[in-house]
Each structure stands twice: as C-alpha cells, then as structure tokens.
C-alpha positions as CSV (number, residue, x, y, z in Angstrom):
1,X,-47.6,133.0,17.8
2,X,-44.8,135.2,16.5
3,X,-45.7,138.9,15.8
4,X,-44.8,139.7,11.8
5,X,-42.5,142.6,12.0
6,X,-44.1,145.8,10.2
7,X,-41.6,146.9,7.2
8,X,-42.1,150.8,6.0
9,X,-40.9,151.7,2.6
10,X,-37.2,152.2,2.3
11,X,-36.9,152.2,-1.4
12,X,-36.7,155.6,-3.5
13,X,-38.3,156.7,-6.6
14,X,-35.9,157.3,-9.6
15,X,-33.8,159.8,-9.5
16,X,-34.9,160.7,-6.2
17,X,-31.5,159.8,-4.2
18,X,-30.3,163.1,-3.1
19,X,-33.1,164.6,-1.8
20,X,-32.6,164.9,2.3
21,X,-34.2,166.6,5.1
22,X,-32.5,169.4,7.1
23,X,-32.1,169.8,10.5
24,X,-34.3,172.8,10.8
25,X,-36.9,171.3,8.8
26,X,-36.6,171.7,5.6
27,X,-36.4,169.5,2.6
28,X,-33.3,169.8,0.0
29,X,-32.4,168.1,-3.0
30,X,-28.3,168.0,-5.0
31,X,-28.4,167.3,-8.3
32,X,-25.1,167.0,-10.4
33,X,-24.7,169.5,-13.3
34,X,-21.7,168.3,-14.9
35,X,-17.8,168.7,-14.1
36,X,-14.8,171.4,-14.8
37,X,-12.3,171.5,-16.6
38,X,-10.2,170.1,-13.4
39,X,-12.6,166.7,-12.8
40,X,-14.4,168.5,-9.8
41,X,-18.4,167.5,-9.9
42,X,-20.6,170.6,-10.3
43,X,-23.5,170.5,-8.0
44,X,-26.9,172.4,-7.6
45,X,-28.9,172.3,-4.1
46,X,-32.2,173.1,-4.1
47,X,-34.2,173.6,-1.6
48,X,-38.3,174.0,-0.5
49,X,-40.4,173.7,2.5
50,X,-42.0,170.6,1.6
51,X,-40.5,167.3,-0.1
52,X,-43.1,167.9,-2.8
53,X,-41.8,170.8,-3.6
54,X,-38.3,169.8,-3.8
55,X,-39.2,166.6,-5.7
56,X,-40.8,168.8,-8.2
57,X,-37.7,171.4,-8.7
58,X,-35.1,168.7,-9.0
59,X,-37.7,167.1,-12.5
60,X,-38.1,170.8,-13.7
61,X,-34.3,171.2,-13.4
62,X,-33.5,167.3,-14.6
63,X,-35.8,167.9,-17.7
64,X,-34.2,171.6,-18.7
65,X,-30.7,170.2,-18.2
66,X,-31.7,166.9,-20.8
67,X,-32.9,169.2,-23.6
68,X,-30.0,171.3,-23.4
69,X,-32.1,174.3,-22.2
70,X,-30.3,175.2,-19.1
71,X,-27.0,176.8,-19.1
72,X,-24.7,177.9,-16.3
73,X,-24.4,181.4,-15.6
74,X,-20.6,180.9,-14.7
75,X,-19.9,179.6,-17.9
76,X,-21.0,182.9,-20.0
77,X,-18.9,186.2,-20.2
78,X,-21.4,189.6,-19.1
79,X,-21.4,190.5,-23.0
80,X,-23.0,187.3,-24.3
81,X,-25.7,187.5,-21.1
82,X,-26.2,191.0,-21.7
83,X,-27.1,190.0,-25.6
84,X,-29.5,187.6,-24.4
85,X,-30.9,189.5,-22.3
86,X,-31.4,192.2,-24.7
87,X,-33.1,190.1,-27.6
88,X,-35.6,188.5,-25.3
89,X,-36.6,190.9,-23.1
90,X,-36.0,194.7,-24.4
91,X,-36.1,193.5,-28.2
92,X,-39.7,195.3,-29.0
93,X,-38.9,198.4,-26.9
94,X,-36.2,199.1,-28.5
95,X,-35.3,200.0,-32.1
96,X,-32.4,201.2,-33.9
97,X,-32.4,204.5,-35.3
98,X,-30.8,205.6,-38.6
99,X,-28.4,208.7,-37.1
C-alpha cells in the first residue's frame, strides 16, 4: 500500500506576500508606498521579532496608507512639519501674546 504524501500549507494569507524571514532570525515584511516622480517603486521594510508581529505592522501601515492618513516624511519641507507639529502637540501650551 502506497504511503499518501503529507502536504504542509504553502499558500499565503492576503496581502501577506512580502513578509520573509531573515537569516539571523528575524521576521520582515516590504510593503510598496507608491512611486517618484522618476517611476522608481517606494518601499517600506518593517521588521519584528516574531511573524505576528510583523503581520500586524504591515495591516496597521496597509490601513493608514488606504485612508490617506499616512504621509511620507520626505515628501514635506521642515516648515510644514514644524507647523504640524506645533498645532498638535504644543498648541495648549502655547499662546500668543498681544506685544
């Protein structure tokens, strides 16, 4: 009698293609951004000690990115960060005075 040969899983969740182990152990995960202006893809790596942990990074990032709540730092000047940064964190300690 033949022996049925034991099949793991192969298959992927969605959206779970790019996440990898490393050589030293950890887990990592690429996840495109978008492109430049010269057609190059923009990539973000993330990486975590566990695959759970990278699995949840790459939604928390995925789910930011489709409600258009994440924006690249390399894309803003230091005066608009600056702004922002000013209105949402220093905004109640600081007021303006009449001089």
């Amino acid at each position: 009698m033949a022996r049925k040969k034991v099949v793991s899983k192969t298959r992927r969740a969605n959206n779970e293609g790019s996440i990898f182990q490393r050589r030293d152990g950890r887990w990592g995960g690429a996840l495109t951004m978008g492109y430049d202006e010269n057609g190059k893809i923009i990539r973000k790596t993330i990486y975590g000690k566990s695959r759970a942990e990278v699995v949840k990074k790459l939604s928390e990032i995925s789910g930011r990115m489709k409600s258009n709540s994440y924006d690249l730092v390399e894309q803003n000047d230091l005066e608009t960060l600056m702004f922002e940064y000013l209105m949402t964190f220093k905004k109640e300690c600081c007021k303006s005075t009449n001089i």
